[in-house]
The first five atom37 places (N, CA, C, CB, O) and aatype in JSON, in Angstrom:
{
  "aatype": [20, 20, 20, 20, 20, 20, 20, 20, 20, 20, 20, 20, 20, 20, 20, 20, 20, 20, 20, 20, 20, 20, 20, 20, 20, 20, 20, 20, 20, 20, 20, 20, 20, 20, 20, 20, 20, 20, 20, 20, 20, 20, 20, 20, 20, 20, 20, 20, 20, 20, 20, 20, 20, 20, 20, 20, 20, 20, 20, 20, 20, 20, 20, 20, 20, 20, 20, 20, 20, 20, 20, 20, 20, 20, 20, 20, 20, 20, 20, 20, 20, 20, 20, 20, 20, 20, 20, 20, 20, 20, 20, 20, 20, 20, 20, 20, 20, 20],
  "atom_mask": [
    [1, 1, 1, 1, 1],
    [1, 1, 1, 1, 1],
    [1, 1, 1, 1, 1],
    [1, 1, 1, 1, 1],
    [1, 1, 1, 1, 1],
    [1, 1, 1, 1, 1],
    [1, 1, 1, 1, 1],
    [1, 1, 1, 1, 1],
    [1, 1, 1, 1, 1],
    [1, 1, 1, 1, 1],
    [1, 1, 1, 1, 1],
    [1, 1, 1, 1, 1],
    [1, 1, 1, 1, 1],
    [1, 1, 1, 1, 1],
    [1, 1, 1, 1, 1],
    [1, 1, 1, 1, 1],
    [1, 1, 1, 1, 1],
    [1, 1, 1, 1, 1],
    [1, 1, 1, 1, 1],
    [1, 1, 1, 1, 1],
    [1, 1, 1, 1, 1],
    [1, 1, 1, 1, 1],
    [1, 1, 1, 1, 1],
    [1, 1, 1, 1, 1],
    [1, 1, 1, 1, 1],
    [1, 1, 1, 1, 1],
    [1, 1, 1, 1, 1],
    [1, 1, 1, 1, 1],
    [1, 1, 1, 1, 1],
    [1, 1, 1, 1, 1],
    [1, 1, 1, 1, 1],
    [1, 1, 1, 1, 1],
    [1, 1, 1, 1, 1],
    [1, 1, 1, 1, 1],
    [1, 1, 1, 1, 1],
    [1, 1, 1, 1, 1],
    [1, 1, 1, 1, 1],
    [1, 1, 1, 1, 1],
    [1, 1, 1, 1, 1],
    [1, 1, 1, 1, 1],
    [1, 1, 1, 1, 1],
    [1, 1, 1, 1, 1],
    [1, 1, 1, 1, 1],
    [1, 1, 1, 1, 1],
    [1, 1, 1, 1, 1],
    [1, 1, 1, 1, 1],
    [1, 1, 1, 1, 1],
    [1, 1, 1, 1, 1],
    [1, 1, 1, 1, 1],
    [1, 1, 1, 1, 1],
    [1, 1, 1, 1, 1],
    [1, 1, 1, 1, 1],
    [1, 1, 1, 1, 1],
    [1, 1, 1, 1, 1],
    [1, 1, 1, 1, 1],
    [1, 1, 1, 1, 1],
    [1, 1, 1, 1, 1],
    [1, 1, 1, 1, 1],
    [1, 1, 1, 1, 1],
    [1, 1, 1, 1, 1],
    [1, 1, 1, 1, 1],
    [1, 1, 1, 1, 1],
    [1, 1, 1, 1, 1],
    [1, 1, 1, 1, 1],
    [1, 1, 1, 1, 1],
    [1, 1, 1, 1, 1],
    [1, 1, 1, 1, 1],
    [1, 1, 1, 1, 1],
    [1, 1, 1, 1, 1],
    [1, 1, 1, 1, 1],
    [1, 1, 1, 1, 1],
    [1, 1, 1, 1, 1],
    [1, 1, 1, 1, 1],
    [1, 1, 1, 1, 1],
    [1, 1, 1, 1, 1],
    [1, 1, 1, 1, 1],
    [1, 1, 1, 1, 1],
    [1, 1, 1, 1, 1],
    [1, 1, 1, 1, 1],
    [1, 1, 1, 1, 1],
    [1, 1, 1, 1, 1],
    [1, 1, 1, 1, 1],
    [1, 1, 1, 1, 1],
    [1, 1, 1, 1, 1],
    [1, 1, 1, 1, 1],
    [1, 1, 1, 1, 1],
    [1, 1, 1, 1, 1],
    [1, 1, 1, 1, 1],
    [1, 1, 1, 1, 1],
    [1, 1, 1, 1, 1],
    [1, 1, 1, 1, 1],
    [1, 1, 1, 1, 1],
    [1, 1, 1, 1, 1],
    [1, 1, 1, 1, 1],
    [1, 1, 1, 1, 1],
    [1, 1, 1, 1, 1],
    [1, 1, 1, 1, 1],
    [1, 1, 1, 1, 1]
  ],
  "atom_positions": [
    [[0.84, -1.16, 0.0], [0.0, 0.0, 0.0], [0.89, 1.23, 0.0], [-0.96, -0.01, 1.21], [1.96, 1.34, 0.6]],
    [[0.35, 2.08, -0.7], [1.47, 3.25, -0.99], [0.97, 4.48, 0.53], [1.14, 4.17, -3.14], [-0.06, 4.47, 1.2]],
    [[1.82, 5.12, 0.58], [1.87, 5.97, 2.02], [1.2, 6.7, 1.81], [2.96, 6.62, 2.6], [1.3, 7.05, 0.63]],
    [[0.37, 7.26, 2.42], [-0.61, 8.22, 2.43], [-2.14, 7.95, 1.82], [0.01, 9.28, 1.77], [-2.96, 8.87, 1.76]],
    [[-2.38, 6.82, 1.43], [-3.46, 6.19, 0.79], [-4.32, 5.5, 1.89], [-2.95, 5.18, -0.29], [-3.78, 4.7, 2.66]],
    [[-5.69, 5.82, 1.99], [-6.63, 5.06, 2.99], [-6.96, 3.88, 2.14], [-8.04, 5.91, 3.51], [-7.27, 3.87, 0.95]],
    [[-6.81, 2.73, 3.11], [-7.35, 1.86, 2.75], [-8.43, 1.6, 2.22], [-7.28, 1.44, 3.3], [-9.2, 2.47, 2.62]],
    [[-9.0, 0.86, 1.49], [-10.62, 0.64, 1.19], [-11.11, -0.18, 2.81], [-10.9, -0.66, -0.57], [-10.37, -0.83, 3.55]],
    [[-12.54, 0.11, 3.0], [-13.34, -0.84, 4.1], [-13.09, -2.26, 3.49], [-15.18, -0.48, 4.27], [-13.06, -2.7, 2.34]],
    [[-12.88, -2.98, 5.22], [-12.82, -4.21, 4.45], [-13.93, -4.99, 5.24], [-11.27, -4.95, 4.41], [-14.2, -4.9, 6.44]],
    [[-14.46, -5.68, 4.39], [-15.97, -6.39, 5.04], [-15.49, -7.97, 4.98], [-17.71, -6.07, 3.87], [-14.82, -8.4, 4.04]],
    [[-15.8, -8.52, 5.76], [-15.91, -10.12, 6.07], [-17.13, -10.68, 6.32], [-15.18, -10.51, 7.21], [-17.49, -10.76, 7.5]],
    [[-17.89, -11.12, 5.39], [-19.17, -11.83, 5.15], [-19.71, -13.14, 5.72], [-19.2, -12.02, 3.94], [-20.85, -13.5, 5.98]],
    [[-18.09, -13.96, 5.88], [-17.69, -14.89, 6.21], [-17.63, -15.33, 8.08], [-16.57, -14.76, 5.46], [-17.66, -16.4, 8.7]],
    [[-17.54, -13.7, 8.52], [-17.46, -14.01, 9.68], [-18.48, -13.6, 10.85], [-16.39, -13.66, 9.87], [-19.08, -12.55, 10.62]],
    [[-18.75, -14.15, 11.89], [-19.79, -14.15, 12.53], [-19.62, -14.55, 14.79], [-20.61, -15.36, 11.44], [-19.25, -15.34, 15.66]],
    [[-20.05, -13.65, 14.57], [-20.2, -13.66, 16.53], [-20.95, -13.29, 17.05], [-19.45, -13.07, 17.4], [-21.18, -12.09, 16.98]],
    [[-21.75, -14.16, 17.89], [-22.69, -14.08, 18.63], [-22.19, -14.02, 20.24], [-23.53, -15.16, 18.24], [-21.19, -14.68, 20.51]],
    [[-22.88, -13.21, 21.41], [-23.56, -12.17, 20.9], [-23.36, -11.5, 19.75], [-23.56, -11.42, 21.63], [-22.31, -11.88, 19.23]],
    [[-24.12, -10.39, 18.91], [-23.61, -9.88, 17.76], [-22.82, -8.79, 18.93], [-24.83, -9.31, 16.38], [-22.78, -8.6, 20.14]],
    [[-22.08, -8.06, 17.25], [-21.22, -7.25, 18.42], [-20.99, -6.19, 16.8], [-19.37, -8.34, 19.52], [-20.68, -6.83, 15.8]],
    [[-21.13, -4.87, 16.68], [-20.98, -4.11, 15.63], [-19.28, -3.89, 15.64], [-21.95, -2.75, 15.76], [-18.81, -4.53, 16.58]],
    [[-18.68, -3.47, 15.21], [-17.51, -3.63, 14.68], [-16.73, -3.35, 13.26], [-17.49, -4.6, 14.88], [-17.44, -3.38, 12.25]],
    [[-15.02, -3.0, 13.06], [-14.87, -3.03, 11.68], [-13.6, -3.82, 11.77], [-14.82, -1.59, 10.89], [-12.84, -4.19, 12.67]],
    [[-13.67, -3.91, 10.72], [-11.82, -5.29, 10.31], [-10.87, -4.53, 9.23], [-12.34, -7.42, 9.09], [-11.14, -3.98, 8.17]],
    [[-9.77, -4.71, 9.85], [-8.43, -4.77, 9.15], [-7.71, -5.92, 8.79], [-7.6, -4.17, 9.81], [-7.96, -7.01, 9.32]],
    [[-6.77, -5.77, 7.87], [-5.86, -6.8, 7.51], [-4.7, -6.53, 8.31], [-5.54, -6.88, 6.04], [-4.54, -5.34, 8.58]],
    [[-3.77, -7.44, 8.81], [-2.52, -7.13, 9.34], [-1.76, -8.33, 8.87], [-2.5, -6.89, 10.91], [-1.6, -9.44, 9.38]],
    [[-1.2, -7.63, 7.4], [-0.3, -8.62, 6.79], [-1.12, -9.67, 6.19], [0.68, -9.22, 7.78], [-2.29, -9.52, 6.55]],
    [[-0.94, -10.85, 5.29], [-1.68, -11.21, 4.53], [-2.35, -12.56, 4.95], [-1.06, -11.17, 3.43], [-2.96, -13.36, 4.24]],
    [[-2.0, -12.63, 6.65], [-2.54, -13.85, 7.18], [-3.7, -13.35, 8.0], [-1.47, -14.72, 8.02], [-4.74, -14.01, 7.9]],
    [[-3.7, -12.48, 8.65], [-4.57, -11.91, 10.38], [-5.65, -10.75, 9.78], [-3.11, -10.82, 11.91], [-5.39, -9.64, 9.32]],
    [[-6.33, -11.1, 9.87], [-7.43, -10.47, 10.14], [-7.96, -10.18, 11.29], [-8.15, -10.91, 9.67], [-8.18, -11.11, 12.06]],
    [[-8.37, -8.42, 11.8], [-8.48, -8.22, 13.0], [-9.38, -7.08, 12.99], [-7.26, -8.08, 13.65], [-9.31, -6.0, 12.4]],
    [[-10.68, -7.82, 14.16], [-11.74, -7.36, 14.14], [-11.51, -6.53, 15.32], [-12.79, -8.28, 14.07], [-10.83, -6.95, 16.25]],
    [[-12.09, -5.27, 15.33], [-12.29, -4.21, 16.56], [-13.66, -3.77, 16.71], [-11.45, -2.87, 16.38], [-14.24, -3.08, 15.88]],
    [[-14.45, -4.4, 18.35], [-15.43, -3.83, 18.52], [-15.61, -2.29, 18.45], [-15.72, -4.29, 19.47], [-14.75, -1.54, 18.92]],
    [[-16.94, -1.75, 17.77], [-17.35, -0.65, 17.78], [-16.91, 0.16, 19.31], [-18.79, -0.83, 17.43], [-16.34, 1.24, 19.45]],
    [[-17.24, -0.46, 19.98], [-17.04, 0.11, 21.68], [-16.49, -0.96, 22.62], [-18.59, 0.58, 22.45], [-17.07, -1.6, 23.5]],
    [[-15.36, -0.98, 22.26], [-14.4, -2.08, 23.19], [-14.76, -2.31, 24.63], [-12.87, -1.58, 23.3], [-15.07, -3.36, 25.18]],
    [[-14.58, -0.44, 25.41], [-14.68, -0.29, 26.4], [-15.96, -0.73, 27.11], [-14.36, 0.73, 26.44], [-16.06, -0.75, 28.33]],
    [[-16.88, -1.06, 26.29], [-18.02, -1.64, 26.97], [-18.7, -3.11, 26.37], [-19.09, -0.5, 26.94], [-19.87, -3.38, 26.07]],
    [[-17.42, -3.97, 26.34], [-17.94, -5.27, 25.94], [-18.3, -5.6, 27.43], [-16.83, -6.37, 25.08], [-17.36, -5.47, 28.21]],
    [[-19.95, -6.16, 28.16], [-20.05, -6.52, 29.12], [-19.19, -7.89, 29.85], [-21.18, -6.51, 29.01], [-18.7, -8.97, 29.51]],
    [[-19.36, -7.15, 30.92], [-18.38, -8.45, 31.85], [-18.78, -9.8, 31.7], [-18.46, -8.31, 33.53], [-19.91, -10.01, 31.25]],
    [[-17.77, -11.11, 32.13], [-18.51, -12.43, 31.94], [-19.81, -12.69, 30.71], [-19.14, -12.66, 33.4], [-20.87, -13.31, 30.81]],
    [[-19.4, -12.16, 29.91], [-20.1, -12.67, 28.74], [-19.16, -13.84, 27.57], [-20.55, -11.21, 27.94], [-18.02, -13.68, 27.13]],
    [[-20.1, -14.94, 27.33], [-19.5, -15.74, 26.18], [-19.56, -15.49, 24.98], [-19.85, -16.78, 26.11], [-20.72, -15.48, 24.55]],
    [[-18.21, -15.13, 23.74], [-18.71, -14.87, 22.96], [-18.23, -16.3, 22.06], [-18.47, -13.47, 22.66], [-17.14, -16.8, 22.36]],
    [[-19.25, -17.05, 20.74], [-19.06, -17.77, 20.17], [-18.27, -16.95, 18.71], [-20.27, -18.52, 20.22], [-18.47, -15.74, 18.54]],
    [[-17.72, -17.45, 18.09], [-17.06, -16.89, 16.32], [-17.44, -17.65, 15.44], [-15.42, -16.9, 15.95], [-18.44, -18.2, 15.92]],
    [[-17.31, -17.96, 14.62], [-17.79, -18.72, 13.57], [-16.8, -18.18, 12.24], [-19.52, -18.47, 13.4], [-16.97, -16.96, 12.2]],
    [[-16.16, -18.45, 11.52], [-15.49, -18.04, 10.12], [-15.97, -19.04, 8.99], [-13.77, -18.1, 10.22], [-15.36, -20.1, 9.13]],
    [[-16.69, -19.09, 8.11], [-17.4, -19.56, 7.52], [-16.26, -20.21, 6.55], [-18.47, -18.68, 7.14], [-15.16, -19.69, 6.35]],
    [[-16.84, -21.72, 5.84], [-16.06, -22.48, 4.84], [-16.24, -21.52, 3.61], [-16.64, -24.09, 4.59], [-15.78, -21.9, 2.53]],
    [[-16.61, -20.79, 3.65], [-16.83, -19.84, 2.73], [-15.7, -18.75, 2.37], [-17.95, -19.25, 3.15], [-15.69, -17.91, 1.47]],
    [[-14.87, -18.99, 3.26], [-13.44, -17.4, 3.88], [-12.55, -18.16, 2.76], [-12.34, -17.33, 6.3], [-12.54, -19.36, 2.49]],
    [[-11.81, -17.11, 2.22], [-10.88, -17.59, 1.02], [-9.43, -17.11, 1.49], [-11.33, -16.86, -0.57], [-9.27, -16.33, 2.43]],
    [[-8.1, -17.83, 0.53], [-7.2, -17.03, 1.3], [-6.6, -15.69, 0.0], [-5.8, -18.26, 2.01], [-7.31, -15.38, -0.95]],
    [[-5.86, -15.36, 0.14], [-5.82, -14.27, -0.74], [-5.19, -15.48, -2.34], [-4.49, -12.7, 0.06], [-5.52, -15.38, -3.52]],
    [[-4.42, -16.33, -1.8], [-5.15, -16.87, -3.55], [-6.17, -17.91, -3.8], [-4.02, -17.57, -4.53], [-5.94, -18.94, -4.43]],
    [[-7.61, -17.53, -3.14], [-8.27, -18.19, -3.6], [-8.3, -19.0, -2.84], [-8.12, -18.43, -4.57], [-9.31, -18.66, -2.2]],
    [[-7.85, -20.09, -2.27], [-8.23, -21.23, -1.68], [-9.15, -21.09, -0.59], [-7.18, -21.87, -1.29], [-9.12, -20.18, 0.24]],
    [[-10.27, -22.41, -0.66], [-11.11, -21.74, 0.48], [-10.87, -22.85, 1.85], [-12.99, -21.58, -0.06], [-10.19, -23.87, 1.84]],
    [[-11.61, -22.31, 2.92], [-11.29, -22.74, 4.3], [-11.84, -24.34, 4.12], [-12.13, -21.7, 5.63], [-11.19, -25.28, 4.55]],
    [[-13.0, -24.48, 3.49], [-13.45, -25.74, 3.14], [-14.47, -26.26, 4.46], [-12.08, -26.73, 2.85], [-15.57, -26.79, 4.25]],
    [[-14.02, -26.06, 5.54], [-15.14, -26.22, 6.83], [-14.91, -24.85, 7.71], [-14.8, -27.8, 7.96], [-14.01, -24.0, 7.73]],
    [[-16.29, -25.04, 8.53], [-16.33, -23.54, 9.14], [-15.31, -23.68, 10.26], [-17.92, -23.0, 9.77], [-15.11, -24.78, 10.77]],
    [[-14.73, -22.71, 10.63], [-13.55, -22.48, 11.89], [-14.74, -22.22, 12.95], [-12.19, -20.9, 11.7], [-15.94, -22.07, 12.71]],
    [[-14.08, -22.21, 14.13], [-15.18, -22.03, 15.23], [-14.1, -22.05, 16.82], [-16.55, -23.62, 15.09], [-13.22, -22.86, 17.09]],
    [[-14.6, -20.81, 17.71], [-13.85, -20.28, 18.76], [-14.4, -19.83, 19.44], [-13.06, -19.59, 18.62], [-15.43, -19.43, 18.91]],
    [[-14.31, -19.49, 21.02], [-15.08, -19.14, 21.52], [-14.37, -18.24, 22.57], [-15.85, -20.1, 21.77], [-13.27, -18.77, 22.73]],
    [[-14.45, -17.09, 23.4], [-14.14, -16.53, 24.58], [-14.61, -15.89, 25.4], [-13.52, -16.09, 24.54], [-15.51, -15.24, 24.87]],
    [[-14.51, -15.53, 27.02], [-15.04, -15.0, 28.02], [-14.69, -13.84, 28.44], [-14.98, -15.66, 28.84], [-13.55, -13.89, 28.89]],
    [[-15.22, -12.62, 28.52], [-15.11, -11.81, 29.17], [-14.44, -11.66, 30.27], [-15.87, -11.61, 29.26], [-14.06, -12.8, 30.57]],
    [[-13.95, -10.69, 31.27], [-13.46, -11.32, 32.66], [-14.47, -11.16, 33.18], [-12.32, -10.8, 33.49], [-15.36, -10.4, 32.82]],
    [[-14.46, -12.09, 34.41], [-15.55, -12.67, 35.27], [-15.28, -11.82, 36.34], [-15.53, -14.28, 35.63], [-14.21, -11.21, 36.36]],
    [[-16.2, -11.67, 37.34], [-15.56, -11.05, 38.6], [-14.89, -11.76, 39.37], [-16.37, -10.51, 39.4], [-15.06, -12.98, 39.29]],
    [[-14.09, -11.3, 40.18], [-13.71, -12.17, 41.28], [-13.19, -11.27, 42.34], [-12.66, -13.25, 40.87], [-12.51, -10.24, 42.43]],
    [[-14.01, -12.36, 43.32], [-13.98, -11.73, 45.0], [-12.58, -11.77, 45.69], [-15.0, -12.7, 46.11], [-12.19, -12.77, 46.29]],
    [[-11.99, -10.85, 45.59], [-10.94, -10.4, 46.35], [-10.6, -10.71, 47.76], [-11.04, -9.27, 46.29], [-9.47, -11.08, 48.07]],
    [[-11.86, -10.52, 48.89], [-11.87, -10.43, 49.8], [-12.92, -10.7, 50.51], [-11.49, -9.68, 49.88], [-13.97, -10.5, 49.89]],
    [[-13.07, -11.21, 51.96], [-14.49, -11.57, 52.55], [-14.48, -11.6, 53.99], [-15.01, -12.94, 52.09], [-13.92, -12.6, 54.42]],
    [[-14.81, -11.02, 54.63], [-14.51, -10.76, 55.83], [-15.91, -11.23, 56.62], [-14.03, -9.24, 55.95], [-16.86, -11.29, 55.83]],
    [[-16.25, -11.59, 58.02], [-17.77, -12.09, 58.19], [-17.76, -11.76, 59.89], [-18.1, -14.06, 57.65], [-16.8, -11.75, 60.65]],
    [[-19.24, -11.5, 60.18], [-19.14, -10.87, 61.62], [-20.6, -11.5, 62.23], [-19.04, -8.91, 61.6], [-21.07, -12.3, 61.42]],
    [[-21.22, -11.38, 63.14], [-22.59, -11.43, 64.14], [-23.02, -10.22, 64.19], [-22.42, -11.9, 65.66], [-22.37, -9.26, 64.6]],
    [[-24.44, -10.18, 63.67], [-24.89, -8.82, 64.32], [-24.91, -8.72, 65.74], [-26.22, -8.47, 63.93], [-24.83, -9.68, 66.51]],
    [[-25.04, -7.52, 66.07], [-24.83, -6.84, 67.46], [-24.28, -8.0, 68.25], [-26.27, -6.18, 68.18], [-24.86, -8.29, 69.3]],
    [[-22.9, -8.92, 67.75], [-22.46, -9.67, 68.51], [-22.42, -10.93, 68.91], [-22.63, -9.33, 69.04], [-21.54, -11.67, 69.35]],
    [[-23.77, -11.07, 68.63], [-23.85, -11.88, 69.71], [-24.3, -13.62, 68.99], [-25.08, -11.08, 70.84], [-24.73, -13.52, 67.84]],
    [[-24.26, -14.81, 69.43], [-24.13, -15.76, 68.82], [-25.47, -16.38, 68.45], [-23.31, -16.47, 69.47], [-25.48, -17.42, 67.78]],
    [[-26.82, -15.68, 68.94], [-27.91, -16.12, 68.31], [-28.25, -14.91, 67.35], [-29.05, -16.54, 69.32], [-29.24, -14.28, 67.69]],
    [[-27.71, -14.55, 66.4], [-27.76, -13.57, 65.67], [-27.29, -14.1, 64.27], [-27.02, -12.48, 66.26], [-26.44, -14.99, 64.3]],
    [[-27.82, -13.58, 62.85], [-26.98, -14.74, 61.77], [-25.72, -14.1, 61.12], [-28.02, -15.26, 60.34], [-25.7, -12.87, 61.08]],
    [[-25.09, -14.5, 60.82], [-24.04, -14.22, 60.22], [-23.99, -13.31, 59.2], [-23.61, -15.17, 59.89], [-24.98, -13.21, 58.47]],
    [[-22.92, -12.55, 58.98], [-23.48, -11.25, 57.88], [-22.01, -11.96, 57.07], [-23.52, -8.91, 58.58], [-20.98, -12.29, 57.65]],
    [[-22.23, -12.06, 55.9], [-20.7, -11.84, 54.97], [-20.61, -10.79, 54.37], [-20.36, -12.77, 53.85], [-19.61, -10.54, 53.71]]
  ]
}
């Protein structure tokens, strides 16, 4: 690509994730393709996302994938740091607070 030239949009027809998730794709080099959510900063927590790349995806000469690719990943989950636990007002017929 010559310097100073915008790329054309590049669309992938082929590819698919559920939840859906809006987004655009670049090439990086003639193997990677790399998708960037519309709003990264708010992909929700602990969510699964499935991918799908369809037998349909070609490589740049032509050859096609032949079966669909398929991947999956998690959000981060929360996790409890800390837990500390007491009696109300003390005392031992009282229930436990965590």
């Amino acid at each position: 690509m010559a310097l100073g030239r915008i790329p054309a949009a590049v669309t992938a027809p082929f590819f698919h994730i559920a939840p859906a998730r809006p987004g655009s794709f670049r090439w990086s080099g003639t193997r990677t393709l790399i998708f960037t959510a519309a709003d990264p900063a708010h992909l929700p927590y602990a969510t699964r996302y499935d991918v799908t790349i369809d037998a349909t995806a070609t490589s740049a000469r032509g050859a096609a994938l032949g079966r669909p690719y398929t991947f999956s990943f998690t959000t981060p989950t929360l996790r409890l740091l800390q837990t500390t636990w007491s009696r109300r007002e003390g005392r031992h017929d009282r229930p436990v607070v965590l």
